[in-house]
N, C-alpha and C positions, 0 to 999 in steps of 0.2 A: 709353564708351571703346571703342575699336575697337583691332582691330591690323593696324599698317601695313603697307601694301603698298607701301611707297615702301622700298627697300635702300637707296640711297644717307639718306636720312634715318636709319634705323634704323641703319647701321656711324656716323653722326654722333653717333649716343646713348653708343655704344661707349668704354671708357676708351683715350685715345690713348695710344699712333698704334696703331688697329686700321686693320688686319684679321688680322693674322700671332698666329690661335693659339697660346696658350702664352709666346709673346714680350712680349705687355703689362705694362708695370711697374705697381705697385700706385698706390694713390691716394697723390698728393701733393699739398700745398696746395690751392687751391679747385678743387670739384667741376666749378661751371659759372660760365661767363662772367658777367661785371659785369651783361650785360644782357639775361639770361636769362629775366626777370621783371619788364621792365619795361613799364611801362603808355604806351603810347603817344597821341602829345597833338600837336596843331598852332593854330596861329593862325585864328582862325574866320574873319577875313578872306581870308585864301589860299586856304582850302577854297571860302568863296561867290564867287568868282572864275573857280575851273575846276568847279563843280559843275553845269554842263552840257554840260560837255566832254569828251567820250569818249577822247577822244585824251590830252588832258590827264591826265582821271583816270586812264590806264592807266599813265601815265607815275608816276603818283604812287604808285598803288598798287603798281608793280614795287618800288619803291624800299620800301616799306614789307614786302614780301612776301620780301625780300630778307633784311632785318634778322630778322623772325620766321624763316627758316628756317634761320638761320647763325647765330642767339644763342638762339633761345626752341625751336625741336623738339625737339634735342637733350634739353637739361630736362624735355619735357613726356615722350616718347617711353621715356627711362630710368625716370621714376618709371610711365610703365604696365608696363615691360617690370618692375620688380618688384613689381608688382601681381599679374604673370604669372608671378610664380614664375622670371622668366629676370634672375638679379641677378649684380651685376660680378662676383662669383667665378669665375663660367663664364669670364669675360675675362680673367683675371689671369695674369701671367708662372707658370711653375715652372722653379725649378730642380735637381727630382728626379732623381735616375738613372731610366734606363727601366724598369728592374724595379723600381721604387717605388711606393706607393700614390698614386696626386693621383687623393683625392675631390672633388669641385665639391659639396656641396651647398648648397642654395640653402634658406632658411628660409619657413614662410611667413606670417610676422609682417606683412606688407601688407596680404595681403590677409586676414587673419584682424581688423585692425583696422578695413577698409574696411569690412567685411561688419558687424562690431558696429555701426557707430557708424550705416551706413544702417538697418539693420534698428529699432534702435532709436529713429531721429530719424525714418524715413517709414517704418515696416513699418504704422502705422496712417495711415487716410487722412485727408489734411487737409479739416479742414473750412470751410467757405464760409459763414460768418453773413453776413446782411445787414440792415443798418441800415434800416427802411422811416419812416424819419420823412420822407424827402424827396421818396417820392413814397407814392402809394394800392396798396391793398391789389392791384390788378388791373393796374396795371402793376407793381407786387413781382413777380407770379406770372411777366408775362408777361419779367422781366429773370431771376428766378431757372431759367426752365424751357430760356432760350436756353443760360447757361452749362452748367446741368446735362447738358443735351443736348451742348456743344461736347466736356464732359467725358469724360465715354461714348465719343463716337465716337473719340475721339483716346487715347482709354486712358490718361486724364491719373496713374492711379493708381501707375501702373509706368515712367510719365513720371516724376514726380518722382523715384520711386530710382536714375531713369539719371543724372538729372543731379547726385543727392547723391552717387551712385556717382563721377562726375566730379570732383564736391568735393572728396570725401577723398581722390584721387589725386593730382589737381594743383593743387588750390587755387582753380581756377576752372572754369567750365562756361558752355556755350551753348546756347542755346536758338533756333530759327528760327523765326517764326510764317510763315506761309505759305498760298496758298490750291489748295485740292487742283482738280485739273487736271478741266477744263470741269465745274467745281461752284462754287458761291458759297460753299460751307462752308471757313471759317479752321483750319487744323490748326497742330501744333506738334511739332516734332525736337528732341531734343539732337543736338549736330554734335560731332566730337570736336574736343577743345582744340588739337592739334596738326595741325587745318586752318583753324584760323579764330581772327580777334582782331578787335577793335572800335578805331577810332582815335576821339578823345574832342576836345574843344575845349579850351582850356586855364583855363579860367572856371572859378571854387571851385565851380559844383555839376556841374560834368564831362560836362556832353549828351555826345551819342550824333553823330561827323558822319557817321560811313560805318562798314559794317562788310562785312569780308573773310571767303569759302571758298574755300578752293582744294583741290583735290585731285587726284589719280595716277589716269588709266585707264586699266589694262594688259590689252590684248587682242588675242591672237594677236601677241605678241612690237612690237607697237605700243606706243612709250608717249606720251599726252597729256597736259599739265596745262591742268586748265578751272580758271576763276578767278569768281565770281560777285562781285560789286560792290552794295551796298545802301545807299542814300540814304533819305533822309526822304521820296522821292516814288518812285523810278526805280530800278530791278533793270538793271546793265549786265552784261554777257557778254565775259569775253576768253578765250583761250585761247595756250599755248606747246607747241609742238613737242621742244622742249628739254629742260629743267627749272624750278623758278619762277625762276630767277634769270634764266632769259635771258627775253629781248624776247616781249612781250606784243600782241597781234594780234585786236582786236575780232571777234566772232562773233556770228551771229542779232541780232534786232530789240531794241531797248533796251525795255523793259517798264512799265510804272508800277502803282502799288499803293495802295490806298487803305487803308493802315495807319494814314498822317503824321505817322508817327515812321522812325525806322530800322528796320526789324522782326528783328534779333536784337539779344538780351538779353544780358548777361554777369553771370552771379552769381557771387561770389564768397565763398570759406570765410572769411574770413577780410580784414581790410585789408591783409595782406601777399600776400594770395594764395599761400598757402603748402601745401601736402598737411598731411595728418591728422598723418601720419608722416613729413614730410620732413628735420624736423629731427633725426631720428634714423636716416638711412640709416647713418652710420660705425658707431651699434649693433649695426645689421643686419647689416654687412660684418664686424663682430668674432665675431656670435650664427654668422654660417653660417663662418668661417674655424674657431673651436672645433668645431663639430661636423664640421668636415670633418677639421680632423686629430687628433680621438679617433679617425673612420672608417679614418685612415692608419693610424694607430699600431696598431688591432688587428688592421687584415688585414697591415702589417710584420710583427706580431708571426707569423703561421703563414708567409712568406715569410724568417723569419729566417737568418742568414750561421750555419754550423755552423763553430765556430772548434778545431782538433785539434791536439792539441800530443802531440809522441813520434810511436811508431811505429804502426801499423796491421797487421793480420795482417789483409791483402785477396786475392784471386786475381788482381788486376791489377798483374802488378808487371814490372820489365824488369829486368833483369843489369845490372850495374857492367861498366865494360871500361878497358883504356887510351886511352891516343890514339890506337893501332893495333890496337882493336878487341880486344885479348884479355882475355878475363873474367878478374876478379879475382877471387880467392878469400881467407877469412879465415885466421889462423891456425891454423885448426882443419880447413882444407882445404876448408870451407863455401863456394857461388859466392855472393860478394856481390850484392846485388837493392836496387832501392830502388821505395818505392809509387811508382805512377805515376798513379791514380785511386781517389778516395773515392767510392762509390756512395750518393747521399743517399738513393736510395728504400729500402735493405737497412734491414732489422728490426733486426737485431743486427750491432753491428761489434766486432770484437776487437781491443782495444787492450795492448800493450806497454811497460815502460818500457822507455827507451832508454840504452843500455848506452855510456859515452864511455871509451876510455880515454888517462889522462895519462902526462905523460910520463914522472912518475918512477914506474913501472910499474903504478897504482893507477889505480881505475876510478873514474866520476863518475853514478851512475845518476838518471834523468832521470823521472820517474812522468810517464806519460799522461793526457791529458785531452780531453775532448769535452763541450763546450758552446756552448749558441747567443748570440750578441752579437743584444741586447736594449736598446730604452731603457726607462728606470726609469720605469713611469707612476706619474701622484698621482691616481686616479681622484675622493678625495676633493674634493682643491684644485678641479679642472675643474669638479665638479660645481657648488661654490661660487660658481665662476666666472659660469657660463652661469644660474646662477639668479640672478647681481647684475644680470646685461644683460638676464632678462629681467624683473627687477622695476623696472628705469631705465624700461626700453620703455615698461610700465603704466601708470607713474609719471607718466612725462615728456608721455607723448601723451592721457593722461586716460583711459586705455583700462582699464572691468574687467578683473579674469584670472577666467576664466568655471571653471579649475582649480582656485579656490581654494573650498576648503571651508567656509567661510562662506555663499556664494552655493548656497544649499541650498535645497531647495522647502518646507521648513519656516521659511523666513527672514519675516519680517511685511514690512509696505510702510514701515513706516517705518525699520526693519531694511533693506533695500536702499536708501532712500530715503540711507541717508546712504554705504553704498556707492558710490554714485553719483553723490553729490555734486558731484565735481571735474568728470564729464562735464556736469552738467546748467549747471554756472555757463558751462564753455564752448558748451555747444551755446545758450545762451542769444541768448548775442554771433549768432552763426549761422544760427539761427532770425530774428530781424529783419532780416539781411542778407537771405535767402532772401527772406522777404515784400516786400523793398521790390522787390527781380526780380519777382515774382509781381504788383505791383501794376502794374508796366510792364506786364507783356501781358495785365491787364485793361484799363488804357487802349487798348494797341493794339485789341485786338477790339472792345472800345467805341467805337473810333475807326472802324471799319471796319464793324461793326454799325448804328452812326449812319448810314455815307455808305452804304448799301444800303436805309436806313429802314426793320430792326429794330428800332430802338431812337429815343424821342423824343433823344435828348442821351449823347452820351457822356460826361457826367459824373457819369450815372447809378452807372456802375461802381464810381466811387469810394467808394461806399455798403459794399461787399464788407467783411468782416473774417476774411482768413482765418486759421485758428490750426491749430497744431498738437499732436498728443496721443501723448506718450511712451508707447512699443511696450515697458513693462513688463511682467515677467513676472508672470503674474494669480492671484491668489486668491483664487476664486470667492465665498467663506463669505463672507469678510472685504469683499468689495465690495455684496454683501447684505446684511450688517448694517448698514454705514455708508449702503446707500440708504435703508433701514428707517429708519433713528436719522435722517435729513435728511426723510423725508417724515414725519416726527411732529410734526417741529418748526409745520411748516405754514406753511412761510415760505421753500419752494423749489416752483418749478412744477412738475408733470406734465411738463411737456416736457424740463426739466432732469435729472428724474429719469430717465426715458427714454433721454436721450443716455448719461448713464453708467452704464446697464442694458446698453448695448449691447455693453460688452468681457465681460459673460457671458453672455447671449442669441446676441448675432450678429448681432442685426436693427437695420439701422439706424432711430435715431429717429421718421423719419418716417411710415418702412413701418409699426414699432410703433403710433405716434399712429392710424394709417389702420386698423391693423386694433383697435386700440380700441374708434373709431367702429364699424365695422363690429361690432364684437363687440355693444357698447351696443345699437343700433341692431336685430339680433338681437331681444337678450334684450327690448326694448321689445316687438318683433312679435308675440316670443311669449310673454308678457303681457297684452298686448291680445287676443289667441288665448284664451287660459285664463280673461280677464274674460268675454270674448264667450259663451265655451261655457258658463260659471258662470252669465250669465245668462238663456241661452235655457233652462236648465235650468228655472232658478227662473221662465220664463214659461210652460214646460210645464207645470210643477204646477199652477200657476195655474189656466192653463185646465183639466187636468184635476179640480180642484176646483168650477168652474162649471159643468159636465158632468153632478157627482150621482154621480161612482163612486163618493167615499166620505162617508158619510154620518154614520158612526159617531157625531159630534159631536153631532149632535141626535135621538139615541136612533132613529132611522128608517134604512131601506136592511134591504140584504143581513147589515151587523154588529151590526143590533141584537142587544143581547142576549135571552135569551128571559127570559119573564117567571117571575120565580121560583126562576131555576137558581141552584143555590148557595146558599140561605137557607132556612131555615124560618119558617112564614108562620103 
């Protein structure tokens, strides 16, 4: 996900009619347009007609570039912008007085679910089995060592969380494969969602006919939009002066690629294409409206109105007069005065009652008062409140609450296991979607491997099984006894055990297996070390027994004994 440099898109995300702060009405009826999310399709015949038409396709593409940025940014732009922490409350009308509190705060329940659900769907890395019944041992090596390598060099690791990062925002993500500039090596981007869409054929298994980027380059008060075009053979070039909406004007040499497919992917969360949390923005808009007006209500409360009833004994006061200015005085020959200013910052005020008299010559006395007008909070009710929206939140989107006191480091794995449950049935669904993207851009590089002749056949590729291993939180003991209790059995391999050694070691499998060998291999050396030395030993004695040093054995030499010693004879 990126964040846009396009204003005119971004005030499109906005709750209408922005721009006018503070003046926006709240949400009414639907969020976002009919066809905000829709998957766009055409007739395969109309496409193979202008698909080597430059002219043609630019025409088609504006048309199509059009609809994505007047029904589909919008959408895409608001769910990153509360990703970001910037959610519709900042937009919303007030009708406060100006010395009133209007908090905006903005929750951050987005991106607190984004972050769970990637960390724990790709915080570990996926792995690449591959099937070798189809081909030998020696082209295995030489298919597994070209991916391994593409890996690496493209940082596929922290690739995939950008684009699961994109998942849970918007419900779909892209991927570009590409080849890096005067190099034959294939790389791969996530593009953000809200520069790019894929138009599809109308056929139940949906191909791939063209797929669209476009994007804003704003430099030195310049603005351009470049438009890139990708076909199954041919990278075309347009560019607008304008905006995407206006007229489209071919640029640089038309390209071709030895992908032979479209070479960007669209993965998708979900078949609706839906964010993690999108169905739950109105929660969010209720979660941050309560904590924004708890934030009102207690800074009103030290801004509160002091409400004074009676008189005041102030030093700002002014004389009574008539209409022609001459002071009045009481019965008592006293000069009538009335307050003219309450000073809120004074420590102490001195109050009065106030003395009325009637007319049948009796008096009506009035007791004084000073207090501040105040609304009645329920700190209770609130509190109830904001923890029903944020157990809906948990609920609804599948999301642990990492607050909750169950989820403790003394919790077992089967004890989380069922914590977790509701995420695991959905990330299920998600996980197979993600693979069948994944098995597209091993076709592509297969495809492109092939036509460079790395590879005998790109159908090599297909061999791949990649899988993925939930970023549970670990418990060392407990995952060492259970590989103990599996390798007793004698009926799982060294290798198997190895791979699930590796969430408490750290080393992955294969490095393990290698330095195994090497370890074995070692201890054999020096083995053979310790027999070798064992038996030149035993050939020194040898020889020195055929020598005559010692002789002892046959009562002759330097140890015989002498004759006699020790006995009486």
């Amino acid at each position: 996900m990126e964040n846009t440099n396009d204003k005119m898109a971004f005030a499109n995300s906005l709750p209408s009619p922005y721009p006018t702060h503070g003046k926006v009405a709240m949400l009414d009826g639907s969020r976002f347009n009919f066809d905000a999310n829709k998957v766009y399709r055409m007739p395969v015949d109309e496409w193979k007609s202008i698909k080597d038409d430059q002219a043609e396709i630019g025409k088609l593409v504006q048309y199509f570039i059009t609809q994505h940025y007047t029904y589909q940014v919008p959408r895409i732009i608001t769910l990153e912008r509360y990703y970001s922490g910037d959610n519709d409350i900042h937009y919303w009308a007030s009708d406060k007085a100006p010395n009133r509190a209007d908090n905006r705060i903005a929750s951050g329940l987005p991106r607190y679910i984004t972050n769970i659900r990637v960390g724990y769907q790709y915080g570990n890395p996926i792995k690449w089995g591959y099937d070798n019944s189809r081909v030998d041992d020696a082209e295995e090596q030489v298919i597994t060592d070209l991916l391994k390598d593409f890996n690496s060099t493209t940082d596929e690791d922290y690739h995939e969380k950008a684009m699961g990062t994109n998942l849970a925002i918007t419900g779909r993500a892209y991927e570009l494969t590409y080849i890096r500039e005067e190099t034959n090596s294939p790389a791969i981007k996530a593009v953000d969602p809200s520069n790019a869409f894929v138009v599809y054929d109308t056929s139940v298994d949906q191909h791939s006919l063209f797929a669209v980027r476009y994007y804003l380059e704003d430099f030195r008060e310049q603005q351009h939009f470049y438009v890139d075009v990708y076909t199954d053979d041919h990278i075309y070039h347009f560019k607008s002066d304008v905006n995407p909406n206006g007229g489209l004007s071919a640029v640089g040499e038309v390209e071709t690629h030895r992908f032979g497919k479209v070479p960007m992917t669209e993965f998708s969360l979900n078949d609706n294409r839906m964010g993690a949390w999108e169905s739950k923005l109105d929660t969010i808009d209720s979660y941050d409206k309560a904590l924004s007006e708890m934030a009102n209500s207690e800074e009103d409360l030290g801004n509160s109105i002091l409400v004074v009833s009676g008189d005041v004994e102030t030093e700002e006061k002014e004389t009574i007069t008539d209409i022609e200015g001459n002071q009045l005085y009481d019965e008592d020959g006293n000069p009538l005065v009335r307050v003219t200013k309450i000073d809120p910052k004074k420590q102490i005020m001195f109050l009065k009652p106030r003395v009325i008299e009637n007319g049948n010559g009796g008096t009506t006395v009035i007791n004084s008062t000073a207090q501040y007008l105040t609304k009645s909070l329920d700190p209770a009710g609130w509190q109830t409140y904001i923890d029903q929206l944020m157990k809906d939140m948990h609920k609804d989107t599948n999301t642990p609450d990492m607050s909750d006191e169950s989820f403790s480091g003394q919790a077992t794995g089967a004890a989380m296991s069922y914590k977790l449950w509701g995420s695991d049935q959905e990330i299920a669904t998600q996980e197979a979607l993600y693979i069948k993207g994944l098995m597209r851009r091993l076709r592509l590089l297969g495809n492109y491997w092939a036509a460079i002749s790395e590879l005998p056949s790109e159908d090599v590729m297909e061999a791949f099984q990649p899988t993925f291993t939930l970023n549970l939180p670990k418990n060392d003991s407990e995952i060492i006894a259970n590989l103990k209790a599996l390798k007793d059995t004698g009926s799982i391999s060294d290798m198997t055990i190895q791979e699930r050694a590796e969430y408490v070691t750290g080393v992955p499998a294969e490095q393990e297996d290698s330095r195994m060998k090497e370890q074995s291999k070692a201890n054999q050396q020096e083995a053979q070390t310790i027999a070798a030395q064992a038996l030149a030993d035993k050939d020194k004695t040898k020889v020195g027994d055929s020598n005559g040093d010692d002789n002892s054995s046959t009562g002759e030499g330097p140890n015989k004994p002498a004759t006699g010693a020790g006995r009486d004879e």
